[in-house]
N, CA, C, O and CB atoms as a CASP TS submission, in Angstrom:
PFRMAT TS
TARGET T0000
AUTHOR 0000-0000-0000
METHOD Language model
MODEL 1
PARENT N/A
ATOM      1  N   UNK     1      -7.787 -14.271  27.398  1.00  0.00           N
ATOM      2  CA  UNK     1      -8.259 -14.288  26.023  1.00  0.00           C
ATOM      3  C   UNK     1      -8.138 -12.896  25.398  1.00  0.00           C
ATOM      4  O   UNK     1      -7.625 -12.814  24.282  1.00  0.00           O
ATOM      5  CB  UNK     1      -9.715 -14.781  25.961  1.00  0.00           C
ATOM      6  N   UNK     2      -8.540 -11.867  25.984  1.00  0.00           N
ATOM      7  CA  UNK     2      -8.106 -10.586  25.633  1.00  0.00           C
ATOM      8  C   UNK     2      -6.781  -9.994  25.175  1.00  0.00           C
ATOM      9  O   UNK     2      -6.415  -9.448  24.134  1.00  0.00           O
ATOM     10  CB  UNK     2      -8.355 -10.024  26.519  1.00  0.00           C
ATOM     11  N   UNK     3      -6.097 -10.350  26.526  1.00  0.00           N
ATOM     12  CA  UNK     3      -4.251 -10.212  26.053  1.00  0.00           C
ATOM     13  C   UNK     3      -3.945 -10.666  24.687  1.00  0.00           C
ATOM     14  O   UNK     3      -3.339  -9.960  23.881  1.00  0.00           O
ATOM     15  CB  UNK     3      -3.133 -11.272  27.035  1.00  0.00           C
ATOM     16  N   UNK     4      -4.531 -12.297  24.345  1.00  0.00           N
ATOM     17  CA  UNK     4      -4.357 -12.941  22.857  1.00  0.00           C
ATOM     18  C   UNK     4      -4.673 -12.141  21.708  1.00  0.00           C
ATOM     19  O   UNK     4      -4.044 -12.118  20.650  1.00  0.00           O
ATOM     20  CB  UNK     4      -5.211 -14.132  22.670  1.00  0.00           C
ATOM     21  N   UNK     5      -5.849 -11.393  22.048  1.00  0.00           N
ATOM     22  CA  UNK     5      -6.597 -10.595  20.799  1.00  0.00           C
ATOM     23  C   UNK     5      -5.271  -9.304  20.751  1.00  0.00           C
ATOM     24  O   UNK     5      -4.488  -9.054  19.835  1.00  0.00           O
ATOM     25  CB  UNK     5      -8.655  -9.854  21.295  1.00  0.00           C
ATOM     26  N   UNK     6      -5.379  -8.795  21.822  1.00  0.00           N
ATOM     27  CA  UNK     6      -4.144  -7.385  22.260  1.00  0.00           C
ATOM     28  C   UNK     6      -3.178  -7.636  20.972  1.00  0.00           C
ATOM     29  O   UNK     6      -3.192  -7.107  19.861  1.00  0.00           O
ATOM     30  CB  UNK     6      -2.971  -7.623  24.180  1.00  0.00           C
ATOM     31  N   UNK     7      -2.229  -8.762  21.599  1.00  0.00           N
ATOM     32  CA  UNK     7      -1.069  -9.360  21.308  1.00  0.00           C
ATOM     33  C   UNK     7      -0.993  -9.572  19.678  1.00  0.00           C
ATOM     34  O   UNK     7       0.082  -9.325  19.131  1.00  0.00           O
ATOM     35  CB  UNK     7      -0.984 -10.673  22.141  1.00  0.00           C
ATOM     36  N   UNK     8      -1.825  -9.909  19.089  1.00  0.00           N
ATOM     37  CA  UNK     8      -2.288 -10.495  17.919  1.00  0.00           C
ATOM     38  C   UNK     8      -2.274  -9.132  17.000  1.00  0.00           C
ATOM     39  O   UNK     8      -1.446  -8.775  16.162  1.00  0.00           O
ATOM     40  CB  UNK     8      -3.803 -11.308  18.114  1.00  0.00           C
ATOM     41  N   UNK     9      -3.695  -8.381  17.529  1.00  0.00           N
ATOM     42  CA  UNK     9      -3.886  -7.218  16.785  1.00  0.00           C
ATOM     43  C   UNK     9      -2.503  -6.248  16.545  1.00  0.00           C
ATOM     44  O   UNK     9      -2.216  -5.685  15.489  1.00  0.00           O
ATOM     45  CB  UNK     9      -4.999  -6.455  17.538  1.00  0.00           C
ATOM     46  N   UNK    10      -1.780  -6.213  17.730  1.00  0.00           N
ATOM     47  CA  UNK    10      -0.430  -5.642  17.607  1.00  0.00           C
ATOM     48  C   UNK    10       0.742  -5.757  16.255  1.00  0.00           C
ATOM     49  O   UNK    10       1.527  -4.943  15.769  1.00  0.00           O
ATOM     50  CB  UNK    10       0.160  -6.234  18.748  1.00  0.00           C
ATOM     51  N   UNK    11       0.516  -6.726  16.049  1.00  0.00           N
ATOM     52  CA  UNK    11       1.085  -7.278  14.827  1.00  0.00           C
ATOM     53  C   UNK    11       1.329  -6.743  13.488  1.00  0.00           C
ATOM     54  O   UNK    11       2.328  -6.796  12.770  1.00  0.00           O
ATOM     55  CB  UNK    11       0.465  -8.150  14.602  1.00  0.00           C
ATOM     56  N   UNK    12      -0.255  -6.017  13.261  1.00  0.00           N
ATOM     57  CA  UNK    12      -0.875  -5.341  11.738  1.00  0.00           C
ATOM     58  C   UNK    12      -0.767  -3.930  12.401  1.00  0.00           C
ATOM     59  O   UNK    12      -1.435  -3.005  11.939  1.00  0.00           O
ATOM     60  CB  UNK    12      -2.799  -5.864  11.066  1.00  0.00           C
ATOM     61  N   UNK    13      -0.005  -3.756  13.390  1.00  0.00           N
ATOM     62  CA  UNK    13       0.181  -1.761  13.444  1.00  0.00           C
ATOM     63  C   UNK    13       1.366  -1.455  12.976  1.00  0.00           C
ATOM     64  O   UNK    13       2.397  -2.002  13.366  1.00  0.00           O
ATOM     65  CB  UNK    13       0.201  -0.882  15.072  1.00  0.00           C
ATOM     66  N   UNK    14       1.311  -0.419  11.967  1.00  0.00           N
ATOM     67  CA  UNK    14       3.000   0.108  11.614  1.00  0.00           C
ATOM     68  C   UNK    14       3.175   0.758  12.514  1.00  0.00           C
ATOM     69  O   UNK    14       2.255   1.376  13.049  1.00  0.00           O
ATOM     70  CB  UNK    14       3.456   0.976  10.340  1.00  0.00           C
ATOM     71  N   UNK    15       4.172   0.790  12.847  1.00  0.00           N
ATOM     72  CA  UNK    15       4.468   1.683  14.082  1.00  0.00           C
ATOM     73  C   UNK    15       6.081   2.165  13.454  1.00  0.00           C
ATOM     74  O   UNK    15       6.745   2.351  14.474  1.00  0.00           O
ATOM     75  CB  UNK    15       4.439   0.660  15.878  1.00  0.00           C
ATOM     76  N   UNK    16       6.818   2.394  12.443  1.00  0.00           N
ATOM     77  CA  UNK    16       8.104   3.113  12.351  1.00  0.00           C
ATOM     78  C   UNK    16       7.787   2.877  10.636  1.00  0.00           C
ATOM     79  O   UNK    16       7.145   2.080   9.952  1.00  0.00           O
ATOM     80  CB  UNK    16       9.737   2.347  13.271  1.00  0.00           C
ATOM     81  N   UNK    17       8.900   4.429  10.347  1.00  0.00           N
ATOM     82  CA  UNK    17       8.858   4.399   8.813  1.00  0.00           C
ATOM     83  C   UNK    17       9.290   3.344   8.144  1.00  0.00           C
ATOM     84  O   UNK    17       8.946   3.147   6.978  1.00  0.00           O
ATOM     85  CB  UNK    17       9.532   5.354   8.269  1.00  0.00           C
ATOM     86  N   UNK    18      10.201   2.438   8.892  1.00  0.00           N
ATOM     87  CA  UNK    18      10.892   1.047   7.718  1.00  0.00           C
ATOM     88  C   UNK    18       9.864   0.072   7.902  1.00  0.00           C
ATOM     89  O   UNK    18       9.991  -0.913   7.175  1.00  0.00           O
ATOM     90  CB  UNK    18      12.656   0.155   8.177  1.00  0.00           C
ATOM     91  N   UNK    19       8.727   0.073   8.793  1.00  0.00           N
ATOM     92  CA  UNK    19       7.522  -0.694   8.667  1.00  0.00           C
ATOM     93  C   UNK    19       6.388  -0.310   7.418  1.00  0.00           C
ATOM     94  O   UNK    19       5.587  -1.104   6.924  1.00  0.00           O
ATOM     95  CB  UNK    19       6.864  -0.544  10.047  1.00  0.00           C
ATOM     96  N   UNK    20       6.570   1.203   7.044  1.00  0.00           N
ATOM     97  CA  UNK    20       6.077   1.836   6.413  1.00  0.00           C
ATOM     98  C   UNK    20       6.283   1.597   5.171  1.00  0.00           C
ATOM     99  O   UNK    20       5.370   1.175   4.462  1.00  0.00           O
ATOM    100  CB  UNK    20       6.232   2.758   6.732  1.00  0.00           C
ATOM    101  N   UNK    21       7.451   1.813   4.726  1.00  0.00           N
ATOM    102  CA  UNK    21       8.626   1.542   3.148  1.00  0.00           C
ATOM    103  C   UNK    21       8.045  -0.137   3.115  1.00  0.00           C
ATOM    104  O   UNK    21       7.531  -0.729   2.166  1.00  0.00           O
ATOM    105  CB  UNK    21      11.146   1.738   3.511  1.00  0.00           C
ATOM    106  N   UNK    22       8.297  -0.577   4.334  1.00  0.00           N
ATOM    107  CA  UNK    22       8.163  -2.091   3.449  1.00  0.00           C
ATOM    108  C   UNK    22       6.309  -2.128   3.597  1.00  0.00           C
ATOM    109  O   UNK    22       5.840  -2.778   2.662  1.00  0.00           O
ATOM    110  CB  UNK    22       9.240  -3.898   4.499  1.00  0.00           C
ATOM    111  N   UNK    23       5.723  -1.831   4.113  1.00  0.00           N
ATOM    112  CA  UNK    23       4.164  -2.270   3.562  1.00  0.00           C
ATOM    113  C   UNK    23       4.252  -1.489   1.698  1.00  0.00           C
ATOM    114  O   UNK    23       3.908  -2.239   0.785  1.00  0.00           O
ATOM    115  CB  UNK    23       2.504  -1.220   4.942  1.00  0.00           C
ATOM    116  N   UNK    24       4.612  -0.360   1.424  1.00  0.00           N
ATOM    117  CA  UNK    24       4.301   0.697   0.229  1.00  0.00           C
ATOM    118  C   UNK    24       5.105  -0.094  -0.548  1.00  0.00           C
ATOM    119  O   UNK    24       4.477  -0.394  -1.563  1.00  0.00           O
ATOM    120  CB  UNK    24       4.718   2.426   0.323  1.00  0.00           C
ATOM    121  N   UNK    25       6.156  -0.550  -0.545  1.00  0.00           N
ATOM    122  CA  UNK    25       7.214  -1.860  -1.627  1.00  0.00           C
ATOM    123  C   UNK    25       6.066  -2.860  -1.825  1.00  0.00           C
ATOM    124  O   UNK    25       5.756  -3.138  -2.983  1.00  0.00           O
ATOM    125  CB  UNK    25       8.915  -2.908  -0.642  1.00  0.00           C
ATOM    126  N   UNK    26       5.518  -3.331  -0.978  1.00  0.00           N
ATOM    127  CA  UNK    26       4.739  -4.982  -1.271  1.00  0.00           C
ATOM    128  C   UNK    26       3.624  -4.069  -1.923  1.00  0.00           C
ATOM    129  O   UNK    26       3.711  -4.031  -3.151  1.00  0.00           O
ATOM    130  CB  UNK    26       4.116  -6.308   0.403  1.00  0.00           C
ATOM    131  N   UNK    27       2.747  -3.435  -1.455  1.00  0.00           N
ATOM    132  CA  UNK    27       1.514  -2.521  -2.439  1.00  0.00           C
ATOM    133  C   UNK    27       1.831  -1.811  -3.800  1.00  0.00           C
ATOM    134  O   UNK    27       0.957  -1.650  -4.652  1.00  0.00           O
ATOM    135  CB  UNK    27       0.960  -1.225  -1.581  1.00  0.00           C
ATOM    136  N   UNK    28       3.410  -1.303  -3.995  1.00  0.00           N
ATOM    137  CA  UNK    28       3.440  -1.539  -5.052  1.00  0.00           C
ATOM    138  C   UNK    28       3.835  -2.375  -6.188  1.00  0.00           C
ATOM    139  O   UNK    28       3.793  -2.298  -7.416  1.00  0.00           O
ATOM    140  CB  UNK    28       3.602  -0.996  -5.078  1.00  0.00           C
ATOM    141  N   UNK    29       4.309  -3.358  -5.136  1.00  0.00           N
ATOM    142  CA  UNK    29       5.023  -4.435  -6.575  1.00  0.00           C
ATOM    143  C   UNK    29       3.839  -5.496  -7.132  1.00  0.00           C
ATOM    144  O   UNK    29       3.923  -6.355  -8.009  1.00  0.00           O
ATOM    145  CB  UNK    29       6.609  -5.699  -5.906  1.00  0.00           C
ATOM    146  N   UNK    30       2.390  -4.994  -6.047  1.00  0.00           N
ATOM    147  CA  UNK    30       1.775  -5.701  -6.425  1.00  0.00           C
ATOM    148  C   UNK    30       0.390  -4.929  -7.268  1.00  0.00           C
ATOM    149  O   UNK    30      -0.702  -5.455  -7.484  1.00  0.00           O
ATOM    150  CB  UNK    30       1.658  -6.525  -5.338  1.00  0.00           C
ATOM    151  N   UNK    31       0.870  -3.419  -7.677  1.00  0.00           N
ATOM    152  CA  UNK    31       0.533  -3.013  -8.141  1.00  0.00           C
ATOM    153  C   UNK    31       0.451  -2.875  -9.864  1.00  0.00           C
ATOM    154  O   UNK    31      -0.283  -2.852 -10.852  1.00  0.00           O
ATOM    155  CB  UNK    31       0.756  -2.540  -7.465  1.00  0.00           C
ATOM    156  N   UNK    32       1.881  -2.805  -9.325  1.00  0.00           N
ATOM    157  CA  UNK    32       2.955  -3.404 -11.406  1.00  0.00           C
ATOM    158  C   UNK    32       2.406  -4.721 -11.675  1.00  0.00           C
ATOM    159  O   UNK    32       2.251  -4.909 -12.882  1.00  0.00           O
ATOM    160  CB  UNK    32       5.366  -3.867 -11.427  1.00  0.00           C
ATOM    161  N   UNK    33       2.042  -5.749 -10.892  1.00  0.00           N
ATOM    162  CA  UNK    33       1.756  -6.701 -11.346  1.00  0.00           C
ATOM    163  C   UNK    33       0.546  -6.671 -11.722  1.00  0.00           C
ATOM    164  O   UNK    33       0.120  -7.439 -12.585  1.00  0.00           O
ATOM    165  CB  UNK    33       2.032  -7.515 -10.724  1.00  0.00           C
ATOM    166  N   UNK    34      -0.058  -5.932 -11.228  1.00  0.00           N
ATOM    167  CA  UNK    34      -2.128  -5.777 -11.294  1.00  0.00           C
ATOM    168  C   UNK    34      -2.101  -4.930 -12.993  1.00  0.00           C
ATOM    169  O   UNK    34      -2.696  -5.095 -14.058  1.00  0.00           O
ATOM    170  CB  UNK    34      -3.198  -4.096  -9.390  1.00  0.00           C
ATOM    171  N   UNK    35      -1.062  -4.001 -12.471  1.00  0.00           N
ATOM    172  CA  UNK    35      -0.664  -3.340 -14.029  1.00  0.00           C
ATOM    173  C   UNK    35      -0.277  -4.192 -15.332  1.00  0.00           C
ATOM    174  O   UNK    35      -0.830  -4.061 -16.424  1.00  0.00           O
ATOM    175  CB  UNK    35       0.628  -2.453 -13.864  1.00  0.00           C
ATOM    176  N   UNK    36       0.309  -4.697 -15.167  1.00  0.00           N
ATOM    177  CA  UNK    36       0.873  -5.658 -16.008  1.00  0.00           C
ATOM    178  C   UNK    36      -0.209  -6.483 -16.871  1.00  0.00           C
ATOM    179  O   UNK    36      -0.451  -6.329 -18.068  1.00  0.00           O
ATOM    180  CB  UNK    36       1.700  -6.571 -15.141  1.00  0.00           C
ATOM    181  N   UNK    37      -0.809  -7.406 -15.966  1.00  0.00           N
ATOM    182  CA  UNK    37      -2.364  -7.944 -16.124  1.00  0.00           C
ATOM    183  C   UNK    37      -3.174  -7.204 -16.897  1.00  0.00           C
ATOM    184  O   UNK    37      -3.485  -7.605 -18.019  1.00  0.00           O
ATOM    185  CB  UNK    37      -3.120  -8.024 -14.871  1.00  0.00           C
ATOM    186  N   UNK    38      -3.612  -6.057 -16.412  1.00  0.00           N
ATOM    187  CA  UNK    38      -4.476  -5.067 -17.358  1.00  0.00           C
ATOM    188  C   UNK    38      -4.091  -4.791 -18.531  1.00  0.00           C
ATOM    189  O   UNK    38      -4.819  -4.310 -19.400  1.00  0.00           O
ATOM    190  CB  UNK    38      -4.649  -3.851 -16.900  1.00  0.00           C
ATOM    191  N   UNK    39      -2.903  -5.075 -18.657  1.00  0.00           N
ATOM    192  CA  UNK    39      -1.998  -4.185 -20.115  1.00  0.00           C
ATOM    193  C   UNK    39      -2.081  -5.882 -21.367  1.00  0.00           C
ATOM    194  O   UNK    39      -1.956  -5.983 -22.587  1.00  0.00           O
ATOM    195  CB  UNK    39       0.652  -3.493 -19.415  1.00  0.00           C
ATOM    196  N   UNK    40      -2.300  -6.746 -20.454  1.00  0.00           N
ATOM    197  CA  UNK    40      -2.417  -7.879 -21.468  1.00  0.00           C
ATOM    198  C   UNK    40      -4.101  -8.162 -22.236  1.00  0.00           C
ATOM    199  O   UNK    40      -4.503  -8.466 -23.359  1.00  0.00           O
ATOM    200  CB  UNK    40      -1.912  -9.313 -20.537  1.00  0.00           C
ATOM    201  N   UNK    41      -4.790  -7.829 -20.768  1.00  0.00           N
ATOM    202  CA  UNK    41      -6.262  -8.383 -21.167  1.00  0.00           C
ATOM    203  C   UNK    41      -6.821  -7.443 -21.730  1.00  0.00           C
ATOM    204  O   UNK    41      -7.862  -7.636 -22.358  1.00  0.00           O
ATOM    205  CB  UNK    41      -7.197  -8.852 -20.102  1.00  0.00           C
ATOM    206  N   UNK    42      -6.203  -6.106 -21.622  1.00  0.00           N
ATOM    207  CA  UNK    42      -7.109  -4.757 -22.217  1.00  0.00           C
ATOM    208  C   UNK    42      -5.760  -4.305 -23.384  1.00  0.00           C
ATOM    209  O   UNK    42      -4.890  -3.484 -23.094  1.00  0.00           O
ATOM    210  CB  UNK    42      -7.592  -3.152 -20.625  1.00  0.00           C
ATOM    211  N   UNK    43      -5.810  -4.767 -24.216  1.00  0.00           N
ATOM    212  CA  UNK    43      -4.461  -4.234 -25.384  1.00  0.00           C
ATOM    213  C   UNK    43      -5.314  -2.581 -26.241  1.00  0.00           C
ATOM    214  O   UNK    43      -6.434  -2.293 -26.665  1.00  0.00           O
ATOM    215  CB  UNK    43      -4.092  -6.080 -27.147  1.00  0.00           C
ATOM    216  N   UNK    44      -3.762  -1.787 -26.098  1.00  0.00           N
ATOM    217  CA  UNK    44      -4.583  -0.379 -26.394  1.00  0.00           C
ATOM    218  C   UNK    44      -4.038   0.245 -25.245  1.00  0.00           C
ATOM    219  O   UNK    44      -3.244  -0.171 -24.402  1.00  0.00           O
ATOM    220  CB  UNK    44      -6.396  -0.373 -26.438  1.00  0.00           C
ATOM    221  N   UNK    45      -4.967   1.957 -25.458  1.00  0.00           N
ATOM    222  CA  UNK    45      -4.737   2.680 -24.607  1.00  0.00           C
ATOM    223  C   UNK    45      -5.295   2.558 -23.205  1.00  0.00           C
ATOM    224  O   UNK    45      -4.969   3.200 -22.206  1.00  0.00           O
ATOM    225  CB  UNK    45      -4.956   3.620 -25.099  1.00  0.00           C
ATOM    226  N   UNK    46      -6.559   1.228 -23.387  1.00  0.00           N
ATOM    227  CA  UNK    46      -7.180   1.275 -22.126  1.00  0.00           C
ATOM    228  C   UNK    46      -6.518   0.751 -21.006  1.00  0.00           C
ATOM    229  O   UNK    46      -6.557   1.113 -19.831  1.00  0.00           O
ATOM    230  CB  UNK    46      -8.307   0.695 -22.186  1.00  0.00           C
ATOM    231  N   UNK    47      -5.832  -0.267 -21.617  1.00  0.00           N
ATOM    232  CA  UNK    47      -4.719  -0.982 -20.785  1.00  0.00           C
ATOM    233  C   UNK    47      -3.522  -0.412 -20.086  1.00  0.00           C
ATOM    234  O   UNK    47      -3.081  -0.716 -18.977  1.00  0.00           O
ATOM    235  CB  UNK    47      -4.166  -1.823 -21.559  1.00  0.00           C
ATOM    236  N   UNK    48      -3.069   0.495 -20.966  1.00  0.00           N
ATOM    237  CA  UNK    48      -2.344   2.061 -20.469  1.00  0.00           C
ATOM    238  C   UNK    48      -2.657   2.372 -19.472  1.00  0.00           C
ATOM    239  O   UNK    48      -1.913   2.253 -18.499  1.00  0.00           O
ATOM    240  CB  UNK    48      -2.584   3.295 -21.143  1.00  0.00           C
ATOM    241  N   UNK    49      -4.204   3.010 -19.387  1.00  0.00           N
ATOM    242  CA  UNK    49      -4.730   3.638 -18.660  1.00  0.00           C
ATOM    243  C   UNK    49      -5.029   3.352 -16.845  1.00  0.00           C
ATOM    244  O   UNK    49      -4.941   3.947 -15.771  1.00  0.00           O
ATOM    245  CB  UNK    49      -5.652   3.719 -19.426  1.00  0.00           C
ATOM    246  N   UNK    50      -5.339   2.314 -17.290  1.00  0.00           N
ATOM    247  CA  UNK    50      -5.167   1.100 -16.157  1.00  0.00           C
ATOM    248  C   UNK    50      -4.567   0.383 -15.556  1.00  0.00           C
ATOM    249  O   UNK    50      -4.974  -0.346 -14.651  1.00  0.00           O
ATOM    250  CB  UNK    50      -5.441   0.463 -16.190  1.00  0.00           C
ATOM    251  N   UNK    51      -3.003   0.533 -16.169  1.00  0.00           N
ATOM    252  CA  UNK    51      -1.292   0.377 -15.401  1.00  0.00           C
ATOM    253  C   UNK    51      -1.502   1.852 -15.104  1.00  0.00           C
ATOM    254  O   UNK    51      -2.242   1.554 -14.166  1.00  0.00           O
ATOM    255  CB  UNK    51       0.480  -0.118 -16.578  1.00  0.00           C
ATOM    256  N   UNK    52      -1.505   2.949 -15.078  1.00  0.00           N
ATOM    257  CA  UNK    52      -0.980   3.786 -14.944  1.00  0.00           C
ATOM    258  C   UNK    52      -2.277   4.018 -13.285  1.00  0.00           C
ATOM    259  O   UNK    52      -2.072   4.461 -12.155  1.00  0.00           O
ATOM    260  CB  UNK    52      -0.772   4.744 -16.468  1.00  0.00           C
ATOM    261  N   UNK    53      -3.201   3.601 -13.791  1.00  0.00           N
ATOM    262  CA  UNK    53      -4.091   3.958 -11.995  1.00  0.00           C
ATOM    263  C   UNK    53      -3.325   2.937 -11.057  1.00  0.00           C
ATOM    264  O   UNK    53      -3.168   3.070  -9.843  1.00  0.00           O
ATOM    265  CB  UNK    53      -6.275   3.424 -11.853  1.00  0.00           C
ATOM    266  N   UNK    54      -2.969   2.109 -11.683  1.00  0.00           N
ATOM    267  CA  UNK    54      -2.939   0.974  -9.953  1.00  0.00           C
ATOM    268  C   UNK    54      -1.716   1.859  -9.344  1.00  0.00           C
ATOM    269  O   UNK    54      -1.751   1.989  -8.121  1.00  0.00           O
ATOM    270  CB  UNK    54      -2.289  -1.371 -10.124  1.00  0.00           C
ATOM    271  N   UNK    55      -0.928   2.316  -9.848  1.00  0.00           N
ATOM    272  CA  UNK    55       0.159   3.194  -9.008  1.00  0.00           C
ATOM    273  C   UNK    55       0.028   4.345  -8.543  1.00  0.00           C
ATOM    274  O   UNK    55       0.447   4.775  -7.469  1.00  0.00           O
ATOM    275  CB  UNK    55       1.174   3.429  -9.579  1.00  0.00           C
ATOM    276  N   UNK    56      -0.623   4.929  -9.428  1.00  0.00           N
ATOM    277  CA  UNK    56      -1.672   6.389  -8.458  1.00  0.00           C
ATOM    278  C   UNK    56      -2.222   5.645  -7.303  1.00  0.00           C
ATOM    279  O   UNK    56      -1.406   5.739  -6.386  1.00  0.00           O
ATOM    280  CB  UNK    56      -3.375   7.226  -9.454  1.00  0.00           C
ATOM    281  N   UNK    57      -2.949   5.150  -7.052  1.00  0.00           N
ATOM    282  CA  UNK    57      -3.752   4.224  -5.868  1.00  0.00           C
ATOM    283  C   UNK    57      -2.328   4.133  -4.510  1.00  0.00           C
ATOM    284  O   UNK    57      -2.373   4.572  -3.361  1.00  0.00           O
ATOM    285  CB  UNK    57      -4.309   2.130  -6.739  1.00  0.00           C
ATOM    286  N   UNK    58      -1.543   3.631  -4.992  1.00  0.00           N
ATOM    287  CA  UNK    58      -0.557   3.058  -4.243  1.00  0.00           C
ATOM    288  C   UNK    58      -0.027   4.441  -3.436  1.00  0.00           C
ATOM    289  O   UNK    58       0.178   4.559  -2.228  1.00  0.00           O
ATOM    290  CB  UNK    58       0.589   2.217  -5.225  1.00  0.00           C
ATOM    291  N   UNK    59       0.173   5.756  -4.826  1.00  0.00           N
ATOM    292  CA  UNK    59       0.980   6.823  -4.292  1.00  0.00           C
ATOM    293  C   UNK    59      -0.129   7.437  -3.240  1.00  0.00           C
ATOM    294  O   UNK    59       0.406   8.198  -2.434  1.00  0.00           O
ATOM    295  CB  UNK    59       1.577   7.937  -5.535  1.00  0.00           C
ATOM    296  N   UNK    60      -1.136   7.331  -3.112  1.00  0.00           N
ATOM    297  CA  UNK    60      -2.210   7.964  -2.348  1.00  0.00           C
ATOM    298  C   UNK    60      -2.164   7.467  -0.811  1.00  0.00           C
ATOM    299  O   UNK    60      -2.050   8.082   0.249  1.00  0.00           O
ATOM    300  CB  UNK    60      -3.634   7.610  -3.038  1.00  0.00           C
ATOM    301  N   UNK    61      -2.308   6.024  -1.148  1.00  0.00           N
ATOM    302  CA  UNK    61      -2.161   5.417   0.230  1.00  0.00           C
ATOM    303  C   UNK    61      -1.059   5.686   1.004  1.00  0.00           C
ATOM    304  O   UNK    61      -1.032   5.808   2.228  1.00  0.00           O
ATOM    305  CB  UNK    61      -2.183   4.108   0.181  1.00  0.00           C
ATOM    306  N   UNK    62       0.258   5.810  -0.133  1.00  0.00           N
ATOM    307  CA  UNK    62       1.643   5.257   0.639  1.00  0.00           C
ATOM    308  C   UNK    62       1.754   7.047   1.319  1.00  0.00           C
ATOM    309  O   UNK    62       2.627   7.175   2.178  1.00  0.00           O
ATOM    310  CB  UNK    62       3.395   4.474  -0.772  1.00  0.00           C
ATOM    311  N   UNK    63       0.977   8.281   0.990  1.00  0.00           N
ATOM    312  CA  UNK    63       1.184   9.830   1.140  1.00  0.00           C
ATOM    313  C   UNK    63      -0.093   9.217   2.434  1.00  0.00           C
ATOM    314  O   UNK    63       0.459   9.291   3.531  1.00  0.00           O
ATOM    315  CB  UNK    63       0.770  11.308  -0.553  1.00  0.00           C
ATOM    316  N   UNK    64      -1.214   8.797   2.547  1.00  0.00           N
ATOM    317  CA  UNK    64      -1.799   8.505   3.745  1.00  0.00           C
ATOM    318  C   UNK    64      -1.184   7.677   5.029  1.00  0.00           C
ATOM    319  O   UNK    64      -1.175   8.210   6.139  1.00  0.00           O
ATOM    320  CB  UNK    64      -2.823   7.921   3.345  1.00  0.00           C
ATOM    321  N   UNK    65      -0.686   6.389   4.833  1.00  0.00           N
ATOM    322  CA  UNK    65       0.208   6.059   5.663  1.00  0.00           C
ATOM    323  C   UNK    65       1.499   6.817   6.243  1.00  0.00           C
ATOM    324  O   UNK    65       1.593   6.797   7.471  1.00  0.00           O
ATOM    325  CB  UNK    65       0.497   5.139   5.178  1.00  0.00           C
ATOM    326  N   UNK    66       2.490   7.472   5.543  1.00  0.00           N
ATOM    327  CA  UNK    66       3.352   8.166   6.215  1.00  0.00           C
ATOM    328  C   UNK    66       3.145   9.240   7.068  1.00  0.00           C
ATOM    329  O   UNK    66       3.692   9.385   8.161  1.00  0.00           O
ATOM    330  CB  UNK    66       4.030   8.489   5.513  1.00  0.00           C
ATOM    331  N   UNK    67       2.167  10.156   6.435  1.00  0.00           N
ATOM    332  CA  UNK    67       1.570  11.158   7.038  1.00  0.00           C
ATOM    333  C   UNK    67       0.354  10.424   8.387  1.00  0.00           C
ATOM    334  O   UNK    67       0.114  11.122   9.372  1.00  0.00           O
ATOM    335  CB  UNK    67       0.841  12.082   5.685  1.00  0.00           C
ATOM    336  N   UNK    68      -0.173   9.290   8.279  1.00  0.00           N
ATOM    337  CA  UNK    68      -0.648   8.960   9.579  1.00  0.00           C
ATOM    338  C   UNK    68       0.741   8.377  10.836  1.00  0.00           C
ATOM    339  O   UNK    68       0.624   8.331  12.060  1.00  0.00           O
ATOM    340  CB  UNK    68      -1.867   7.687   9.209  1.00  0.00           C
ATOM    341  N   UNK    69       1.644   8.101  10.222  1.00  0.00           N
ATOM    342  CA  UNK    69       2.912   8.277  11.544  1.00  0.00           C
ATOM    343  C   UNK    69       3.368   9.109  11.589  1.00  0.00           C
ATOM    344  O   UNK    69       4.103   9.151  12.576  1.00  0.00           O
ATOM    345  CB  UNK    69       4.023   7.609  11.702  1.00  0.00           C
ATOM    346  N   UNK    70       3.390  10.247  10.821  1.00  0.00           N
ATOM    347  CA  UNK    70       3.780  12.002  11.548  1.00  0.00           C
ATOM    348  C   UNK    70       3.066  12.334  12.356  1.00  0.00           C
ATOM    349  O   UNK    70       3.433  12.844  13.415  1.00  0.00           O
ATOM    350  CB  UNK    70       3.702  13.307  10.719  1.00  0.00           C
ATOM    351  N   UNK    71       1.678  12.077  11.976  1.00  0.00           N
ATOM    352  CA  UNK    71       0.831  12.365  13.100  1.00  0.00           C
ATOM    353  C   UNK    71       0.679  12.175  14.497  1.00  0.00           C
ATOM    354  O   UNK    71       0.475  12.956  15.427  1.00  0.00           O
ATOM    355  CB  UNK    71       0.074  12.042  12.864  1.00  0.00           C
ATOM    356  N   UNK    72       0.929  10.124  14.368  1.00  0.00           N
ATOM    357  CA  UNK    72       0.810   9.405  15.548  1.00  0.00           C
ATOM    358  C   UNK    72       1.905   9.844  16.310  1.00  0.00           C
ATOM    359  O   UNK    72       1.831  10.002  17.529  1.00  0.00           O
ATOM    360  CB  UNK    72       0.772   7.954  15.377  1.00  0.00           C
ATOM    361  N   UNK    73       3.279  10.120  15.408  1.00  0.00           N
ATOM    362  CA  UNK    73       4.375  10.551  16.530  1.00  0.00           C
ATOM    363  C   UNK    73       4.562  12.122  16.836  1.00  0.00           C
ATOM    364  O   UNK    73       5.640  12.608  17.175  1.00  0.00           O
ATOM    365  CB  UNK    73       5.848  10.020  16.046  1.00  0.00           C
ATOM    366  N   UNK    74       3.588  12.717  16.701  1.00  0.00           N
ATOM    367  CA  UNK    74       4.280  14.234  16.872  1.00  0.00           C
ATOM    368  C   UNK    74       2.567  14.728  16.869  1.00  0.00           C
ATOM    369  O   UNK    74       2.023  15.465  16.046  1.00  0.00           O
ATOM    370  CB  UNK    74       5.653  14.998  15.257  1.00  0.00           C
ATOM    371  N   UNK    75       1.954  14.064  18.059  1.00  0.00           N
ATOM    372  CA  UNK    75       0.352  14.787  18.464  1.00  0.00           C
ATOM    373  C   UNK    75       0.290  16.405  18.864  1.00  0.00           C
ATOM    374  O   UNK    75      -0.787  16.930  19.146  1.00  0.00           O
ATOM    375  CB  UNK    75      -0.310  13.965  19.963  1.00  0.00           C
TER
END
């Protein structure tokens, strides 16, 4: 039953940069879309304002993820 959990959990680890590129592609395309949304329901600058964070968000994570596999590979 353990091995199953092992085996399983293994799954959700990036472990190489083209695992990397493609998680930061899906976080941001689903970012433009979160953007997009905001820019309809909030018309104005607020809506602006609020496409323009969901991709800051994304650039933060996607500079945390790469830099946590420099790490993992070069202790």
């Amino acid at each position: 039953m353990v091995g199953m959990w092992t085996r399983l959990c293994r799954l959700f680890v990036i472990k190489t940069k083209f695992e990397a590129f493609l998680v930061i592609y899906g976080l941001g395309t689903g970012a433009v879309e979160r953007g997009v949304h905001y820019m309809s329901q909030y018309p104005g600058i607020g809506g602006k304002l609020l496409f323009a964070a969901s991709p800051v968000a994304v650039f933060m994570a996607s500079a945390r993820i790469l830099d946590s596999l420099d790490r993992a590979r070069h202790p």
